[in-house]
ROPANU-24529 format. One record per residue (C-alpha): residue number from 0; x, y negated, z negated; chain. Coordinates in Angstrom, 3 decimals. Layout:
% ROPANU-24529
- NUM,X,Y,Z,A
...
***
This chain:
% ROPANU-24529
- 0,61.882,10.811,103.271,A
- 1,61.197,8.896,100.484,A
- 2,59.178,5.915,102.303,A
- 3,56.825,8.954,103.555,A
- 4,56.168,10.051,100.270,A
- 5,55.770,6.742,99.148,A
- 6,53.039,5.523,102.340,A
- 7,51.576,8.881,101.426,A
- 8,50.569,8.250,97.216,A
- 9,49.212,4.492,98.449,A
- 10,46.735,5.789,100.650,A
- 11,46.073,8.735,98.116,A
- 12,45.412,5.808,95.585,A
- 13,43.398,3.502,98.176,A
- 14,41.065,6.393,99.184,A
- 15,39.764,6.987,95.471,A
- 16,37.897,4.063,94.916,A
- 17,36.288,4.873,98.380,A
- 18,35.587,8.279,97.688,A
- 19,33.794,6.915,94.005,A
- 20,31.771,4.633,95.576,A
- 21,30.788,7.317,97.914,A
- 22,29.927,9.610,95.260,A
- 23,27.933,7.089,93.876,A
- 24,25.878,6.474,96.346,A
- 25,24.336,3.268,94.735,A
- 26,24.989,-0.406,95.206,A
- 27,24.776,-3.016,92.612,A
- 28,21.621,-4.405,94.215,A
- 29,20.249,-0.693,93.389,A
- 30,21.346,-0.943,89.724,A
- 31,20.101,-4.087,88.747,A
- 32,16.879,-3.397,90.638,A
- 33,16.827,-0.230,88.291,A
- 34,17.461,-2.112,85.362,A
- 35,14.862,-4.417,86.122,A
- 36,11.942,-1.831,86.208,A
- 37,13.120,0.269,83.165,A
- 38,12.805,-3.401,81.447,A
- 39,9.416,-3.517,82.871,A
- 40,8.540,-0.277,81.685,A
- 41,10.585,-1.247,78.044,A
- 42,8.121,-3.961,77.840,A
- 43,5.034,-1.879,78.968,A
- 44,5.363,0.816,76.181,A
- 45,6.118,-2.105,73.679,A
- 46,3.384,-3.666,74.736,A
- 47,1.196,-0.448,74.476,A
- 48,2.440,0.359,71.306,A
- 49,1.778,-2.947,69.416,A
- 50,-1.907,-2.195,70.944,A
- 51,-1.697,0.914,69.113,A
- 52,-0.330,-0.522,65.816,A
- 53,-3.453,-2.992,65.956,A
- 54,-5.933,-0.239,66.553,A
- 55,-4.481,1.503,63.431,A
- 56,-4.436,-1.510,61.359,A
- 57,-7.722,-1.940,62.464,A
- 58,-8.650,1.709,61.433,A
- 59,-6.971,1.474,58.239,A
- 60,-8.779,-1.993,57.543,A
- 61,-12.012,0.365,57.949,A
- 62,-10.498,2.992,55.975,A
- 63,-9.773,0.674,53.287,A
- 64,-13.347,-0.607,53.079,A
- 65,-14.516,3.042,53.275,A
- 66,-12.595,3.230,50.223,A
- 67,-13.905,0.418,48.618,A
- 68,-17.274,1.442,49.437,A
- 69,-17.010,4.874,47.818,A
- 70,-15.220,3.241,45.118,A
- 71,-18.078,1.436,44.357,A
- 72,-20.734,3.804,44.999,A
- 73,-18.427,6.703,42.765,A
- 74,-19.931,5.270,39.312,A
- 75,-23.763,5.615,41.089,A
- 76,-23.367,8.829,42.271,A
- 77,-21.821,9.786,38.808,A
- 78,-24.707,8.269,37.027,A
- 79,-27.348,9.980,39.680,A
- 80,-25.926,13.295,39.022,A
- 81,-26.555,12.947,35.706,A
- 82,-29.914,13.156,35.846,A
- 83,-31.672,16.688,36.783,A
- 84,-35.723,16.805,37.394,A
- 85,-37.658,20.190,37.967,A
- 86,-41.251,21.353,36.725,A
- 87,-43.748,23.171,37.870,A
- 88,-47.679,23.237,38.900,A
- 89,-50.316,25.670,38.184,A
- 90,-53.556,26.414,39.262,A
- 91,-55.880,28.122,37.141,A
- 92,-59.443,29.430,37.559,A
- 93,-61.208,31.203,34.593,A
- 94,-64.574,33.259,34.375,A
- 95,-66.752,33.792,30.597,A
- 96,-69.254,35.732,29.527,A
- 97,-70.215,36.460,26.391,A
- 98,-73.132,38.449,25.393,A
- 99,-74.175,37.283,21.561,A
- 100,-76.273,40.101,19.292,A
- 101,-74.911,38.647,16.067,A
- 102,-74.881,34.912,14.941,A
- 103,-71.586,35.561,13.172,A
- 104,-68.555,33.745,15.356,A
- 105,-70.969,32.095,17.654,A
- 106,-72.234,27.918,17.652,A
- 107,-75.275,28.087,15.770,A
- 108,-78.078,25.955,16.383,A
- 109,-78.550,22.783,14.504,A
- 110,-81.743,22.271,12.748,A
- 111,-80.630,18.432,10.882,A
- 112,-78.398,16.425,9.035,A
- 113,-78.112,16.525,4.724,A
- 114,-78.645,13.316,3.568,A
- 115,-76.759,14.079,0.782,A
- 116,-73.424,14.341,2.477,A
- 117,-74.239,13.297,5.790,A
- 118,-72.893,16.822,8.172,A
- 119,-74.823,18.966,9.825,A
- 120,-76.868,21.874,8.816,A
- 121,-77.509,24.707,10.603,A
- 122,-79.943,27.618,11.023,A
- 123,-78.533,31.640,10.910,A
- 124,-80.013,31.877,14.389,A
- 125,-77.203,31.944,17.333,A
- 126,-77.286,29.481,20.502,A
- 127,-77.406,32.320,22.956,A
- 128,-75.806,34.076,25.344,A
- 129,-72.394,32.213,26.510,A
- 130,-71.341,31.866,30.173,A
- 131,-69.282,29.922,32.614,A
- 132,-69.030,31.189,36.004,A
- 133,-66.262,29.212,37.232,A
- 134,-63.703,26.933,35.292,A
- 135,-60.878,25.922,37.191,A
- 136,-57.735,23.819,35.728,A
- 137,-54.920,22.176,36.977,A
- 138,-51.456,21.588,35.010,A
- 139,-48.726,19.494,36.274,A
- 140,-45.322,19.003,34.024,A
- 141,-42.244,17.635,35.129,A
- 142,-38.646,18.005,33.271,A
- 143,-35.879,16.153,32.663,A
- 144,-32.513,16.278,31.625,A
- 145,-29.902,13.783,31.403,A
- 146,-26.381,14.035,29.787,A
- 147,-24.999,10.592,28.118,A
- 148,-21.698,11.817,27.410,A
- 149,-20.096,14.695,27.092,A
- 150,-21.884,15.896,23.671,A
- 151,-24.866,13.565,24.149,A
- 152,-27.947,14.244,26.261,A
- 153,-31.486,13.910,26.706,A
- 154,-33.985,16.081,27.623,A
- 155,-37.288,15.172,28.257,A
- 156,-40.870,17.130,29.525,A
- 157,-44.319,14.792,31.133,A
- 158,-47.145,16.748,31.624,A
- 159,-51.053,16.959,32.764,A
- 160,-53.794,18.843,31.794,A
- 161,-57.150,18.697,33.045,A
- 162,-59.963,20.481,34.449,A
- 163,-61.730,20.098,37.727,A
- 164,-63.963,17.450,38.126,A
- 165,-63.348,16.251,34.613,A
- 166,-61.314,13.579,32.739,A
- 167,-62.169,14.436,29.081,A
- 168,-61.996,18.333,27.547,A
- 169,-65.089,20.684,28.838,A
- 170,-67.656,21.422,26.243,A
- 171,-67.074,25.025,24.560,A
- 172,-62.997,23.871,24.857,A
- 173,-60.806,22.409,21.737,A
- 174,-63.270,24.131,19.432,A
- 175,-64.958,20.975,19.303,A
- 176,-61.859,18.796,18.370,A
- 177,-61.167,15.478,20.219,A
- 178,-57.545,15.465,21.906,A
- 179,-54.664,14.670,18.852,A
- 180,-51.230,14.612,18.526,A
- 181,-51.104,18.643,18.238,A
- 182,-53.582,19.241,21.095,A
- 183,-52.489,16.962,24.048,A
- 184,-51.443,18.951,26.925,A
- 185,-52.200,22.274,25.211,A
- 186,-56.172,21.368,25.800,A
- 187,-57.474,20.435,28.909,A
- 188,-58.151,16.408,28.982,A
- 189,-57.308,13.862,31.524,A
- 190,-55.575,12.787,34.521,A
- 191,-52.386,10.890,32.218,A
- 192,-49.425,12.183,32.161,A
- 193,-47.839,12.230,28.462,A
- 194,-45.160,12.603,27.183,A
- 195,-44.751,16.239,26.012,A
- 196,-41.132,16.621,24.719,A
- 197,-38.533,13.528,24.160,A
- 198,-35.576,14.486,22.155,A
- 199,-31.599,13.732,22.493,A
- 200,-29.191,16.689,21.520,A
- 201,-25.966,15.498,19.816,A
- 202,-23.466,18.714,20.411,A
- 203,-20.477,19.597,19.237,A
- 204,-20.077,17.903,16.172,A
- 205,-16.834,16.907,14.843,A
- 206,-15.504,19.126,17.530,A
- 207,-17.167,21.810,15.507,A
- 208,-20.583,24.305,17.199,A
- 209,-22.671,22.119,15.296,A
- 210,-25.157,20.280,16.861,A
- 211,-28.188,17.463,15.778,A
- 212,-31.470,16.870,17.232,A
- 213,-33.826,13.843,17.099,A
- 214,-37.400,13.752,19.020,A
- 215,-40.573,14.987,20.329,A
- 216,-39.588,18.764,19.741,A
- 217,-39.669,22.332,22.368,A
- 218,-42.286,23.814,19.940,A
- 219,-43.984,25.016,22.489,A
- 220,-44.216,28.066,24.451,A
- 221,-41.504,29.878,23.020,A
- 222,-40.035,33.128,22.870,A
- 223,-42.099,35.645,24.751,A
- 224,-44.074,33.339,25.765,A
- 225,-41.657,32.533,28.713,A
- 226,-42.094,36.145,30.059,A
- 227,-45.774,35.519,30.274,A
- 228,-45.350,32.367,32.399,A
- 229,-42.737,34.508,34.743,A
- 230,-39.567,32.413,33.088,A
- 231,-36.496,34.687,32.240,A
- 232,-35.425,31.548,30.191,A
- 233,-36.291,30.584,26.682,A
- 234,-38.180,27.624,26.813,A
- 235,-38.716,26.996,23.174,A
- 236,-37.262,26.851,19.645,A
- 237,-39.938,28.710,17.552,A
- 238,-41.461,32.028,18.137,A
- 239,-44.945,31.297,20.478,A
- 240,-47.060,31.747,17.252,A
- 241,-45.338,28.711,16.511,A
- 242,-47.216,26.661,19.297,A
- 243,-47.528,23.370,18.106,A
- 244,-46.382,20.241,19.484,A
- 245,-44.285,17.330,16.675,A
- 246,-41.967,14.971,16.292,A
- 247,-38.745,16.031,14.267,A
- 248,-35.364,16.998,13.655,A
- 249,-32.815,19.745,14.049,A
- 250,-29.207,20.202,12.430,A
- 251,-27.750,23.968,13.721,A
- 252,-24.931,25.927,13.793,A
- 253,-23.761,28.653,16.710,A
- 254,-21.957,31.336,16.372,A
- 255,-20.604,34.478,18.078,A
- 256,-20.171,37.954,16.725,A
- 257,-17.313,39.048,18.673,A
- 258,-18.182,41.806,20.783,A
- 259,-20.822,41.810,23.722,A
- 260,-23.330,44.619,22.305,A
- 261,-24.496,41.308,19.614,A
- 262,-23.318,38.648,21.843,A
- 263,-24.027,35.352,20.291,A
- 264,-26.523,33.500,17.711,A
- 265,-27.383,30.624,15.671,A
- 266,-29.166,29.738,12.759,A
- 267,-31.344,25.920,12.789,A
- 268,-33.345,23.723,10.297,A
- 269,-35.877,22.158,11.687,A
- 270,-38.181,19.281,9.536,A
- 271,-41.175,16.856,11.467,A
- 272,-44.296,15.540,11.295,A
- 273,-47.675,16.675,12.880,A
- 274,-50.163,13.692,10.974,A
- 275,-49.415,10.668,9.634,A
- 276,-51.953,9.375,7.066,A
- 277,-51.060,5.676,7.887,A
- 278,-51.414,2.710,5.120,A
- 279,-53.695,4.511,2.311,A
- 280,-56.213,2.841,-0.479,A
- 281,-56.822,3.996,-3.740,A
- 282,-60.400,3.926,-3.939,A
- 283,-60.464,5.254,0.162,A
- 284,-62.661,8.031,-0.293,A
- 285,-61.472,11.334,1.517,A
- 286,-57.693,10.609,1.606,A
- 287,-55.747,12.290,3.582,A
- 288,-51.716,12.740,3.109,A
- 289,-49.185,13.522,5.874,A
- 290,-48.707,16.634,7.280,A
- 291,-45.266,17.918,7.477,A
- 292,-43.405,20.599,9.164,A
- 293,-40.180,22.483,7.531,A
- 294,-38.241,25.727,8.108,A
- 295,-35.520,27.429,9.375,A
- 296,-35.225,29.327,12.892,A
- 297,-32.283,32.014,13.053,A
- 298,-31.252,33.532,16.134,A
- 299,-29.643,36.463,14.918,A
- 300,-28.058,38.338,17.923,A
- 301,-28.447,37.274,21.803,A
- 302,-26.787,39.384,24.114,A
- 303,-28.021,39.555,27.855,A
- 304,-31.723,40.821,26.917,A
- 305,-31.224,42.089,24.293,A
- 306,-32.451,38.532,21.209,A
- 307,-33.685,39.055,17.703,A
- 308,-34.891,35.989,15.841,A
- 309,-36.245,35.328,12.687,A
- 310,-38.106,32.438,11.187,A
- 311,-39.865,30.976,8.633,A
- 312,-41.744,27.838,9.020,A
- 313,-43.966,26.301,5.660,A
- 314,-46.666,23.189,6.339,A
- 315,-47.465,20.622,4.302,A
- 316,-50.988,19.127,3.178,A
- 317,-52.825,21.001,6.655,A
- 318,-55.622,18.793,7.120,A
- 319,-58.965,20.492,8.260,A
- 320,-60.080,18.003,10.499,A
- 321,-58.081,14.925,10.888,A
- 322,-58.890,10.876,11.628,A
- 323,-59.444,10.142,15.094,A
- 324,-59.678,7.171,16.695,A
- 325,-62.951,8.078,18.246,A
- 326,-64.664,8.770,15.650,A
***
């Protein structure tokens, strides 16, 4: 009884490993052939994925350079956006006829010259009749801005004048005055370009709404002019019967009321020159001194469009009819 039992567990025991290995259903030849391709494919993603890692490096390189690039071209664009240019063109044609009864207000006709003083003389008797059928005009002006710094910039205005077919004023224009300092591109003249308005603002003063000015001054066109030439914006300093071009300065102050119905405002003194005499003699007959430019510009209220300003402006030693080169 107990040798049965005994033959019995040994072939219980012997018949295990069979039955594993049956349940297996793999030699070793299989395995190691198994191991042998997941090594190939081990080696085939590295492989692919150090191909990878150089494309990216490669992408980053470009990246980098990208970066360096921008880097470089950061401080250019900053500079270019600095500057701002805009102007405008017009095209003019005008039509005159004047019918003369009276001589008074009209060119009279010249009958000589007084030796005494050398000018003209002239007779009571009119020229005529006045007419021009046609006068056409072109003006061209171009603006600039450009800000420094932060409280510094520069604004700037070119412009052209001329009529058709012409490079110097049309007779009857100017009232008979060459082009001078306070005429040029208010008159028609030439082709040239000059320079109409040059000035640099220095804002915020001391960290204070007080600001300095230094230039060819916006004395020109201003307030309502700008409504006339279809502008909603101010384009000026002084009220338009202020409409004379100089060089000058500015020190202001701004302000705001506090409430929206009077908005804001500030109040400006304003000096410059519209002749200078140059080097003088004291036996130069018919001296002439500078002429100079002072007063103050106060913008009381501006809210929306709703502005009251008031000014007062004094000049200094007007001359009648100043030296020109040409003559």
């Amino acid at each position: 009884m107990v040798k049965k039992f005994s033959m019995l567990a040994l072939a219980g025991l012997i018949a295990l490993p069979a039955m594993a290995s049956a349940s297996a259903g793999k030699t070793p030849q299989d395995l190691t052939s198994r191991i042998d391709q997941l090594s190939r494919e081990l080696d085939a993603l590295k492989a692919q994925l150090a191909k990878q890692n150089e494309t990216i490096t490669e992408y980053g390189d470009t990246v980098d350079d990208m970066s360096d690039m921008l880097d470089e071209k950061s401080e250019s664009w900053d500079l270019a956006a600095r500057f701002k240019f805009y102007g405008d063109f017009r095209a003019r044609m005008d039509s005159y006829h004047a019918d003369t009864l009276f001589s008074a207000g009209t060119p009279l006709r010249m009958t000589g010259i007084n030796p005494a003083t050398g000018m003209p003389t002239y007779a009571g008797v009119s020229q005529g009749d006045q007419n021009n059928d046609t006068l056409f005009t072109n003006r061209f002006r171009l603006n600039m801005r450009v800000k420094a710094t932060e409280n510094v910039e520069f604004k700037g205005r070119l412009a052209m004048y001329k009529a058709w077919g012409m490079q110097t004023t049309p007779k009857g224009l100017g009232n008979g005055y060459p082009i001078f300092d306070g005429s040029v591109t208010r008159q028609p003249s030439d082709s040239a370009l000059y320079v109409d308005r040059a000035f640099v603002n220095w804002n915020n003063i001391g960290g204070m709404p007080i600001w300095f000015s230094i230039g060819r001054r916006p004395t020109t066109d201003g307030p309502p002019a700008q409504l006339r030439m279809g502008s909603d914006s101010r384009m000026a300093t002084p009220i338009a019967y202020m409409d004379y071009p100089f060089d000058g300065i500015s020190l202001g102050y701004a302000y705001a009321w506090g409430n929206d119905m009077l908005g804001t405002g500030r109040i400006r003194f304003c000096y410059g020159r519209g002749f200078e005499d140059g080097l003088q003699f004291d036996n130069e007959a018919n001296k002439l001194n500078d002429t100079d430019f002072a007063g103050f510009s106060w913008d009381v209220m501006k809210s929306g469009h709703r502005f009251m300003n008031i000014q007062v402006f004094e000049v200094f030693n007007l001359f009648n009819y100043p030296n020109f080169q040409s003559d």
